[in-house]
C-alpha positions in Angstrom: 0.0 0.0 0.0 2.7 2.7 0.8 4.5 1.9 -2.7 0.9 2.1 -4.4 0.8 5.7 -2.4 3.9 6.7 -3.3 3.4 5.8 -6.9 0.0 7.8 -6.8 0.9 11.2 -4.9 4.6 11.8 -5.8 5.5 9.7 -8.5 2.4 10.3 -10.7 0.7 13.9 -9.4 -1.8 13.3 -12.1 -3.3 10.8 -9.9 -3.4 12.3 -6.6 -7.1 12.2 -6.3 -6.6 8.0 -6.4 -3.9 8.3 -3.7 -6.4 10.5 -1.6 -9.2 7.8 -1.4 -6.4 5.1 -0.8 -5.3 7.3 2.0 -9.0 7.9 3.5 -10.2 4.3 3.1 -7.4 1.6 2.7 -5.1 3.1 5.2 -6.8 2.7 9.0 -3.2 2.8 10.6 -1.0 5.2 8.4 2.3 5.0 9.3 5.4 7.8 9.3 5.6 6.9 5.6 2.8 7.2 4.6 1.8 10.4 6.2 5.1 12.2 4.8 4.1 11.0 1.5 0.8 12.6 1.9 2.3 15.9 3.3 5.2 15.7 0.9 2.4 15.6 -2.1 0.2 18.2 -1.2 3.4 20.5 -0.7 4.9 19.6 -3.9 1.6 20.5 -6.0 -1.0 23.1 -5.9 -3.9 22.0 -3.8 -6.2 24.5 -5.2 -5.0 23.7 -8.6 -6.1 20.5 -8.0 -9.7 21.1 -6.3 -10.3 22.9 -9.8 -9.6 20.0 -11.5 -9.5 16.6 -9.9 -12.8 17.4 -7.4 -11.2 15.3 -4.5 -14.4 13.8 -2.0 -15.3 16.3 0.4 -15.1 13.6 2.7 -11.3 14.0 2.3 -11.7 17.8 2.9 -13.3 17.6 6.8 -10.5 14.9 7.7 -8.3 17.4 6.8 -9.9 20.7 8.0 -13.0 22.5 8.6 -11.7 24.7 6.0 -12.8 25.1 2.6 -9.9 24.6 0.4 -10.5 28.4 -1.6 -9.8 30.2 1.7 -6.5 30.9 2.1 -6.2 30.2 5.2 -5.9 26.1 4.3 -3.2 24.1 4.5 -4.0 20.4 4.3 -0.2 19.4 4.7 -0.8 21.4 8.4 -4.1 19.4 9.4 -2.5 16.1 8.1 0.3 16.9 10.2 -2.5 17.6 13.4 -3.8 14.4 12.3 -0.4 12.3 12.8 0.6 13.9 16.1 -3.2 12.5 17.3 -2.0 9.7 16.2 1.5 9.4 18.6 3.2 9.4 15.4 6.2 11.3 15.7 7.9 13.0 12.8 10.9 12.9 11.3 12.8 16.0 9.6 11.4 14.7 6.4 8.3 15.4 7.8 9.1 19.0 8.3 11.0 19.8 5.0 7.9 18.8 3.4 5.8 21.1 5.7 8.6 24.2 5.4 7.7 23.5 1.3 3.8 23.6 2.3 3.3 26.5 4.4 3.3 30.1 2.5 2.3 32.2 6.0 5.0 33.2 8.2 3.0 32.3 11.3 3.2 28.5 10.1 6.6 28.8 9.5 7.2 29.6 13.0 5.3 27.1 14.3 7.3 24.4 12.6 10.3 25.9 13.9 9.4 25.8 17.0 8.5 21.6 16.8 11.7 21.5 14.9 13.3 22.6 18.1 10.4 21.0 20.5 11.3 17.5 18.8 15.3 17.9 18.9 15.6 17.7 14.9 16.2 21.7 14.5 20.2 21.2 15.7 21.2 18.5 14.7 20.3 18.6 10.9 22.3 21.8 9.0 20.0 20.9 6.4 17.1 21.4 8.1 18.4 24.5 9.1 20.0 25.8 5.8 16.2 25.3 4.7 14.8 27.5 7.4 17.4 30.7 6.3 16.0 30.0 2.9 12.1 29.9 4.0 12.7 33.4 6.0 14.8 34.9 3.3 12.3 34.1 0.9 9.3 35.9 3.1 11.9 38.9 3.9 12.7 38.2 7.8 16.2 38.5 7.2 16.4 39.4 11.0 14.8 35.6 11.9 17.5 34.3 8.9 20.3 35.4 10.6 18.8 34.3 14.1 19.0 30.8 12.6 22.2 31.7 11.2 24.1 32.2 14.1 23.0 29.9 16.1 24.7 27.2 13.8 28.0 28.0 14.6 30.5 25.5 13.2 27.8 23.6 11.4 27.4 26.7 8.7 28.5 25.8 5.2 28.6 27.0 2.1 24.5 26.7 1.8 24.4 28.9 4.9 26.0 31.6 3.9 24.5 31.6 0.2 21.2 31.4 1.6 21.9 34.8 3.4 24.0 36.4 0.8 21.4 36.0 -1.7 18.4 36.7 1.3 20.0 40.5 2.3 20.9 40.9 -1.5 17.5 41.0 -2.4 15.6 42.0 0.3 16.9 45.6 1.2 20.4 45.2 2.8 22.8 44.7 0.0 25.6 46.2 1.7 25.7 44.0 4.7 25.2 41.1 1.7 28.5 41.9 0.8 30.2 41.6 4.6 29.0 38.0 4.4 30.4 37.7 1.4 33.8 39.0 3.2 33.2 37.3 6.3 32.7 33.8 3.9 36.3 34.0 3.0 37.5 34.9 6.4 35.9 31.4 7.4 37.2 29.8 4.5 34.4 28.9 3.2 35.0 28.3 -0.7 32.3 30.5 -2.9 30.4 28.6 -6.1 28.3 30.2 -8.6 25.8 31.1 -5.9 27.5 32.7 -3.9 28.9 35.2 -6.7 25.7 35.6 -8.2 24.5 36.7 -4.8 27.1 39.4 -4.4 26.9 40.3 -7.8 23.1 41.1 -7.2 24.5 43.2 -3.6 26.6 45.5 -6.5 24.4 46.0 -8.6 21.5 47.5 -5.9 24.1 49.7 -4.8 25.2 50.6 -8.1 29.2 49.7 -7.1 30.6 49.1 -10.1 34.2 48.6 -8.6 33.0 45.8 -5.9 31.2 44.3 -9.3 34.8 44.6 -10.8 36.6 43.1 -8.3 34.4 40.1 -8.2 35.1 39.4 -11.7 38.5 39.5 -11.9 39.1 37.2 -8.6 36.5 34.8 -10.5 38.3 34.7 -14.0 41.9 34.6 -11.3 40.3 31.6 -9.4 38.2 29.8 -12.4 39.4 30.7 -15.2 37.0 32.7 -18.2 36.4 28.6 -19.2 34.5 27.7 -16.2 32.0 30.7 -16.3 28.8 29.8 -16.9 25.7 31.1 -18.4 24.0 31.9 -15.0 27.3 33.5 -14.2 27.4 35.7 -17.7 24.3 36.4 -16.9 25.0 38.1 -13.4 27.6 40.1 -14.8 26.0 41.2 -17.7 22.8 42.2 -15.2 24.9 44.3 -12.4 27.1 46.2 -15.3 23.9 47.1 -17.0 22.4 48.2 -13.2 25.3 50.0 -12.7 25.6 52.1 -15.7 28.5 50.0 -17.2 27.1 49.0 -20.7 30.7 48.8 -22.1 31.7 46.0 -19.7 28.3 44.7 -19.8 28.8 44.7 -23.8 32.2 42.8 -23.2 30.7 39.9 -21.8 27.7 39.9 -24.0 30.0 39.5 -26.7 31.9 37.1 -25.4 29.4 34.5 -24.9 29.4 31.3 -26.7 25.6 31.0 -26.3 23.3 34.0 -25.2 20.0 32.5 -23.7 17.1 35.4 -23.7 18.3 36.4 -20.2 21.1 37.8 -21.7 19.7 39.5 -24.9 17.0 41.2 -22.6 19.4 42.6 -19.8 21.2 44.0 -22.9 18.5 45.7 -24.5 16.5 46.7 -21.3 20.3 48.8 -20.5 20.6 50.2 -23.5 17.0 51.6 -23.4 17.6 53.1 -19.7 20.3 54.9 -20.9 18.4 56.1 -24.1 20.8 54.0 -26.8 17.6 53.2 -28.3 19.4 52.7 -31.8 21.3 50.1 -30.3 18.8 48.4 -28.2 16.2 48.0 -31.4 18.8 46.6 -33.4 19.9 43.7 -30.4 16.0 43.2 -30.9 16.0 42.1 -34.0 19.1 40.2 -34.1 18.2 38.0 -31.0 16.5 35.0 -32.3 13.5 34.4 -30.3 11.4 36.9 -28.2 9.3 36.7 -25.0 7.1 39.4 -23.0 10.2 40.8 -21.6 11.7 41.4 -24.9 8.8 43.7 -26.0 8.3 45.1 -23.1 11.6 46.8 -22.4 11.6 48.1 -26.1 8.6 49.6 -26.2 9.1 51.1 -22.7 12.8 52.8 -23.7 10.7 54.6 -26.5 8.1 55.2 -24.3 10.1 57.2 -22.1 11.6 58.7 -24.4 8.2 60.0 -25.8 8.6 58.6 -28.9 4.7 57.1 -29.4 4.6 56.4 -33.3 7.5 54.3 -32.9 5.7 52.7 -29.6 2.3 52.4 -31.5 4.7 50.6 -34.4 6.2 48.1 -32.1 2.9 47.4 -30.6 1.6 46.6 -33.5 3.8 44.4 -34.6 3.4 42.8 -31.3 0.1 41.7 -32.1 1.2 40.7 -35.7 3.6 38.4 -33.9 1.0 36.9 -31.8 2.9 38.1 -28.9 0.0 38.4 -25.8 0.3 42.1 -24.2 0.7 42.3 -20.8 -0.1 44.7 -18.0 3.6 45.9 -18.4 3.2 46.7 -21.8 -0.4 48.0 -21.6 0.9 51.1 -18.7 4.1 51.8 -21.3 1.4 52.2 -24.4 -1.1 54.9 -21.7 2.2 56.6 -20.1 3.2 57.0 -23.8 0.2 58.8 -25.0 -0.4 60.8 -22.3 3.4 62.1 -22.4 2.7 62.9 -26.5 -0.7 64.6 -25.5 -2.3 62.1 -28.3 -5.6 61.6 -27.3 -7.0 59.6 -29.8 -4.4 57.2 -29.6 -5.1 56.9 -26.0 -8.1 56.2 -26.4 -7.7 53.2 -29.2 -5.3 51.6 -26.6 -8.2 52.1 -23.9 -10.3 50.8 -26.9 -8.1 47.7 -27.0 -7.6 47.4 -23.4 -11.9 46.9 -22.9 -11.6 44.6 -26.0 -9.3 41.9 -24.8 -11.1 41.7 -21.6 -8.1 43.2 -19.8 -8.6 43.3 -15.8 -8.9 47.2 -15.1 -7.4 46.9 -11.9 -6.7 50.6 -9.9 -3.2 51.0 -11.4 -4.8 50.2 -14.5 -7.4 52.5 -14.5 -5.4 55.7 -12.4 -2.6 55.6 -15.3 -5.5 55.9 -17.8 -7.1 58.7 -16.1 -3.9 60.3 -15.9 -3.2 60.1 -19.3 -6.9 61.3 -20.5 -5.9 64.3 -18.1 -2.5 65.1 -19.5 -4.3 65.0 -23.2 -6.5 67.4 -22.3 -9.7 65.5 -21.6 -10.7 65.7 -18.5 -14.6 64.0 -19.0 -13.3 60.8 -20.2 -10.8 61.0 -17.4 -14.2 61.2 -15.4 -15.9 58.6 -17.5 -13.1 56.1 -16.2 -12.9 57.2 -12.8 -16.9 56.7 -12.5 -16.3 53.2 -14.1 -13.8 52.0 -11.9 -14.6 49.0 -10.2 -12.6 49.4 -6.6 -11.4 53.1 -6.2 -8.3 53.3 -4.1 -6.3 56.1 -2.7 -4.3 55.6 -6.0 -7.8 56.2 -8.3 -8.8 59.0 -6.4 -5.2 60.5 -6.5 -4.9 60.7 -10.0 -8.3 62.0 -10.3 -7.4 65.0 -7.9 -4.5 65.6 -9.7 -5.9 65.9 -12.7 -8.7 68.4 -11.9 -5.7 70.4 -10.4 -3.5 70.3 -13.3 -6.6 72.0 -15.7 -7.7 74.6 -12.9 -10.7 72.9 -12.0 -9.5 73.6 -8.0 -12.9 73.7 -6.4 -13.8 69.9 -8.1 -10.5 68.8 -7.0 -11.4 69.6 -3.3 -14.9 68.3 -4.0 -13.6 64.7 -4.7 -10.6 65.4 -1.9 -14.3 65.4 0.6 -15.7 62.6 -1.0 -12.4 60.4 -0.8 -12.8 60.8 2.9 -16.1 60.6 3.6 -16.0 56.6 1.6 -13.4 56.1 4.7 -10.0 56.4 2.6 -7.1 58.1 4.0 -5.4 60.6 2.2 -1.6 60.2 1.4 1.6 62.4 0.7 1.0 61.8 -3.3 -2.8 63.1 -2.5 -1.9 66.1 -0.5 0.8 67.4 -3.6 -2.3 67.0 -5.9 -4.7 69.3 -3.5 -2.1 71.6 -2.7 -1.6 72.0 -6.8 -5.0 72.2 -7.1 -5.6 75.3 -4.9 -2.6 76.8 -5.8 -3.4 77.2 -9.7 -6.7 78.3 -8.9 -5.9 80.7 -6.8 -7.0 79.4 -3.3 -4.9 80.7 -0.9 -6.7 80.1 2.3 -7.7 76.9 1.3 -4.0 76.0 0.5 -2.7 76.9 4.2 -5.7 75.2 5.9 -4.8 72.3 4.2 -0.6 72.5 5.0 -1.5 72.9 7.9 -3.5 70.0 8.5 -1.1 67.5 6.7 0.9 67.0 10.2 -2.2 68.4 12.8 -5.1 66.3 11.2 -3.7 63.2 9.4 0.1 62.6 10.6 1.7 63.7 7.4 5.2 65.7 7.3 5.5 67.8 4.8 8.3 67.1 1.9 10.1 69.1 -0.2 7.4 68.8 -3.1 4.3 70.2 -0.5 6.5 73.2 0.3 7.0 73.5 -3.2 3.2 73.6 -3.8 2.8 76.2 -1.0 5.9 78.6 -2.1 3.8 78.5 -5.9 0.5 79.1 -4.1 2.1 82.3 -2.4 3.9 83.6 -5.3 0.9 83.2 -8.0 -0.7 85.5 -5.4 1.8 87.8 -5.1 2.6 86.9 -1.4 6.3 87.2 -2.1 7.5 87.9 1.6 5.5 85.4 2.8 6.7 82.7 0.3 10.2 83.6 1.4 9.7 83.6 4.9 8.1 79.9 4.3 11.0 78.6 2.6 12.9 80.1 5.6 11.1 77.4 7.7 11.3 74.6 6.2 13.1 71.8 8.0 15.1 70.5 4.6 17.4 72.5 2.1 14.8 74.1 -0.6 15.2 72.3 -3.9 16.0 74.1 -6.9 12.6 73.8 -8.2 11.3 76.0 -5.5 13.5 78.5 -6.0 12.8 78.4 -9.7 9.2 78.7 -8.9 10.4 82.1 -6.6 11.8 83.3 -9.8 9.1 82.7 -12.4 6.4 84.7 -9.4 9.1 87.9 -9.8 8.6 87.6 -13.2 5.2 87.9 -13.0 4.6 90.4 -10.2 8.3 92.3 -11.0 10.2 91.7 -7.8 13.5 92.5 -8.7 15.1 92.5 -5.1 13.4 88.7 -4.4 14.6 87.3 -7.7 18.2 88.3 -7.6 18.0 86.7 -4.1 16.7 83.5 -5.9 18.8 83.6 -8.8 21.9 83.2 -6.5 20.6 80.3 -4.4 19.6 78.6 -7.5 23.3 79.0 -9.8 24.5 77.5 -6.4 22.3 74.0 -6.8 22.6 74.3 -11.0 25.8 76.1 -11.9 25.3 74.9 -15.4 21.9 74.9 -16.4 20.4 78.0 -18.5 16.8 78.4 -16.0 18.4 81.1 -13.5 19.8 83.1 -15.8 17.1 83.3 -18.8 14.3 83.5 -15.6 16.3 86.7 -13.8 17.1 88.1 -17.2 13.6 88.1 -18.4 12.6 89.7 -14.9 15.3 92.8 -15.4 13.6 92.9 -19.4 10.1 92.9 -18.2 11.4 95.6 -15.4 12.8 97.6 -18.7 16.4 97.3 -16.9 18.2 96.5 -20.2 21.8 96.7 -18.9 21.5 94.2 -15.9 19.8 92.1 -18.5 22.6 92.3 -21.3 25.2 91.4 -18.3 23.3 88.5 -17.4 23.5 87.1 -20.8 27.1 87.8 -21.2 27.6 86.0 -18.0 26.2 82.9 -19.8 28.4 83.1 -22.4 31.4 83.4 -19.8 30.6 80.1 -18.0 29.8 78.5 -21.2 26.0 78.1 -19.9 23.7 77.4 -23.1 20.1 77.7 -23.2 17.9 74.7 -24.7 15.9 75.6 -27.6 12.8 75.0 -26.8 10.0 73.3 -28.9 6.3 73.3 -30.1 5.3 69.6 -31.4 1.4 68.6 -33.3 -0.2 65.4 -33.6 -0.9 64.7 -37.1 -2.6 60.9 -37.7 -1.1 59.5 -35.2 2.2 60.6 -35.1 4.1 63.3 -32.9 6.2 66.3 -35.3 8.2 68.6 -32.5 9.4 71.8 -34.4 12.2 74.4 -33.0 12.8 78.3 -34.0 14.2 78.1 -38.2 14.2 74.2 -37.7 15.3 72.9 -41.2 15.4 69.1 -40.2 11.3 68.4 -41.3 11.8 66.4 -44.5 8.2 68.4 -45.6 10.3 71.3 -44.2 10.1 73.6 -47.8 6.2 72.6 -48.4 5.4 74.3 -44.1 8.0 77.1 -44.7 5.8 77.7 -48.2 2.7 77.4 -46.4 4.2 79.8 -43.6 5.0 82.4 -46.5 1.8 82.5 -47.6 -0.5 82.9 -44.5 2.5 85.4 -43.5 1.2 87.6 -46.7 -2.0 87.1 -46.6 -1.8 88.6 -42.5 0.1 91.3 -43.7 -2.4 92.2 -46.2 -5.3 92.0 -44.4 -3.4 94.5 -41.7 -2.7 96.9 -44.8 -6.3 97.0 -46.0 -7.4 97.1 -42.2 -4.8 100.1 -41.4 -5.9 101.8 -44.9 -10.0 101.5 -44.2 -9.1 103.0 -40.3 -6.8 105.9 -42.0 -9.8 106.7 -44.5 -12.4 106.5 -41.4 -10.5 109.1 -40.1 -10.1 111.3 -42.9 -14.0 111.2 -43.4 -14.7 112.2 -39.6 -12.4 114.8 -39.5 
């Protein structure tokens, strides 16, 4: 009977229903065996997989647990495991391997520990312990990891000290990652593939290129470039792209036998982050098969780039492919229109998105209202707020901040009411949008009721971008002084952005004395870039002081500061056209400058005739 078990539950998964009745009915007295057969199935296989598809007796069910296998609060492994203690069967460290495998809560996984220790198994087997550093790291209790960690003592090996390497590497502490890696060699513990890979995934969430260096070197000194392997490649090609290093990642790219798709879509997914988007296209087309990944990082490097005809191209030929889209590549195609402003192309990806039965989830729907508000439609940004299904903070965020971003302040703090009153809390993200909201509609009372409630009312500090809100609130209203003396208060270093918004209110109100004050703080955060100078030099032209104007500009020259041209861009079918000042590059270029020439003479005309019939007026009257 325990072979015909065996054969059913582990051997043969397909048939685990068979092995269930042979457990319920054919087994009276189950032995140790048997029952870590049973556990060892259900924690090798899905049980609610297989409640979807095998229908198990629900006789089975309630001698498991009184709990209906959807909840997630079931684990049969766990009630079997009640079952066998009842039965003064006492387990084995198979027994809680199997249940370590089973249990996904934390809370079990404590409770196993402590019968691993309770029954005397926990120090003698490394094993068992190796596989409790793994089961924390895995669940992000690095803390309890090391606990277990250092209690083992000599017993440590080199499965310890991966299993914590690789546990701190990914799971917020990548620096003290790479002390275990040092303290591995201290203890002479000899590293394998693992353990690099591990440190190699430390370097590259810290960015250290030269730790990632080192590593390499001492592992072609030590193994020889022969004995690398494609899960090694891999790592290296993943932390030099991570830390900015496509030249060495490019190295070892090319110096690979055989590239797997791991190693064509770290390449392609760097390139695109550092905007080589020549170079990642052409490494997609040259690699010989494609997944999700593949698509997904290409379309996103144009996407952030703001490129959305060659987006809406790619996606295209996506679905030519038969490549599916995923939720990845749906937010790249909505962050992509709304950045363009094209609003009918948004709205044929929403189109697509209702068509293929997509899941509109709240980050689904908040990055399509904020893309409807960023192209200018604010109703259909309404229309999919209404819609939504479950409206989070993040929902009602986006909607905020998009009634705030087209002056519609009163609405915004409207729906700020409502979010509260449905028993949502407001967050840091949600207090920037309100703020904005009051300060471009000029509601300056509202706007310090509502600073001031941040930390009094809901428990929220301030940041730098709040301040920033307030400082613009205060100088669109001319509240100069008071703007300053804020920024005087604030607990952080004012950001150079808030200084620039200090400038732009001179500007506006002609406050020479405040803007040379904000010209200087600002050259000393961005020495190079052209926004203090062209912002204080406009404020002297629009105070009709020419001279201190003139010297500002020859002061750009001097350091060599250059202003950016700047740039108007139309839509036409589908595709994005930015134009600068006497820009040449169009290739319709001669047809628009024609075009230009024409309307040019025809306004020029119609101000002659219009200038002539007013001078003839005139003459009649007098």
């Amino acid at each position: 009977m325990s072979r015909l078990l065996f054969f059913s539950a582990v051997s043969h998964p397909e048939n685990q229903d068979m092995a269930f009745l042979l457990f319920q009915h054919l087994t009276p007295q189950p032995n140790l065996f048997i029952y870590n057969t049973m556990i060892s199935s259900l924690s090798s296989h899905s049980f609610l997989s297989l409640y979807r598809t095998s229908q198990p007796s629900l006789s089975f069910y309630k001698s498991c647990s009184l709990s209906h296998p959807l909840y997630k609060t079931y684990n049969p492994s766990l009630s079997l495991y009640k079952s066998m203690l009842l039965a003064d069967i006492a387990p084995d460290k198979h027994t809680l391997l199997a249940l370590l495998k089973a249990s996904p809560c934390l809370s079990e996984v404590r409770q196993i520990h402590s019968h691993a220790i309770a029954t005397g198994f926990f120090p003698s087997y490394p094993y068992l312990q190796n596989a409790f550093i793994k089961v924390y790291s895995d669940r992000q209790r690095v803390d309890l990891a090391s606990q277990v960690f250092n209690q083992m003592h000599d017993s440590q090996d080199v499965v310890s000290w991966n299993s914590m390497i690789m546990g701190h590497a990914r799971h917020g502490c990548p620096y003290k990652a790479l002390w275990l890696f040092h303290d591995m060699g201290v203890a002479g513990i000899i590293a394998d593939e693992f353990t690099l890979v591990g440190s190699l995934v430390a370097c590259g969430r810290i960015e250290d290129a030269s730790m990632g260096k080192s590593i390499h070197a001492w592992t072609i000194c030590h193994w020889g470039p022969s004995n690398i392997n494609m899960t090694m490649s891999n790592a290296f090609i993943d932390m030099y792209v991570k830390c900015g290093e496509l030249g060495f990642a490019k190295r070892v790219f090319n110096g690979l036998m055989e590239k797997d798709i791991f190693s064509w879509n770290t390449m392609i997914a760097g390139y695109a982050k550092i905007g080589e988007l020549g170079l990642a296209l052409r490494l997609f087309y040259e690699m010989p098969s494609r997944d999700q990944v593949s698509w997904n990082s290409i379309i996103d490097g144009y996407a952030q780039k703001g490129n959305f005809g060659v987006v809406m191209e790619l996606f295209v030929e996506m679905l030519a492919q038969n490549a599916v889209p995923d939720r990845a590549t749906i937010l790249s195609l909505v962050a992509a229109a709304g950045e363009a402003g094209a609003l009918d192309q948004g709205r044929w990806v929403h189109g697509w998105v209702q068509r293929a039965h997509i899941d509109m989830d709240p980050f689904l729907c908040s990055a399509l209202i904020t893309m409807y508000c960023k192209c200018g439609s604010v109703e259909h940004a309404k229309k999919v707020f209404k819609l939504a299904r479950e409206r989070d903070v993040l929902i009602w965020t986006a909607m905020i901040s998009g009634l705030a971003f087209h002056g519609y302040g009163t609405d915004a703090l409207g729906l700020f009411s409502q979010m509260q009153n449905v028993g949502l809390k407001p967050n840091e993200v949600t207090f920037i949008g309100v703020l904005a909201a009051c300060s471009h509609s000029g509601m300056v009372s509202e706007g310090l009721g509502l600073f001031a409630d941040m930390s009094q009312l809901y428990g929220i500090e301030p940041g730098v971008a709040h301040y920033g809100c307030v400082v613009d609130l205060l100088g669109r209203a001319g509240m100069l002084k008071e703007a300053s003396a804020l920024i005087e208060k604030m607990p952080m270093k004012p950001s150079s952005s808030i200084w620039g918004t200090i400038l732009s209110a001179c500007r506006v109100h002609g406050e020479v004395e405040f803007a040379e004050v904000s010209m200087r703080e600002l050259v000393k955060l961005e020495p190079e870039r052209e926004g203090a100078y062209v912002l204080l030099s406009n404020v002297y032209s629009a105070s009709q002081r020419w001279g201190e104007a003139r010297r500002v500009r020859e002061a750009m020259d001097r350091r060599g500061v250059r202003k950016v041209a700047g740039f108007s861009s139309i839509i036409v079918d589908g595709v994005v056209h930015n134009f600068i000042a006497s820009d040449k590059r169009h290739p319709l270029s001669d047809e628009i400058y024609s075009v230009l020439l024409d309307i040019s003479r025809e306004m020029k005309s119609a101000v002659y005739v219009c200038g002539f019939q007013e001078l003839w007026m005139e003459t009649i009257l007098e």
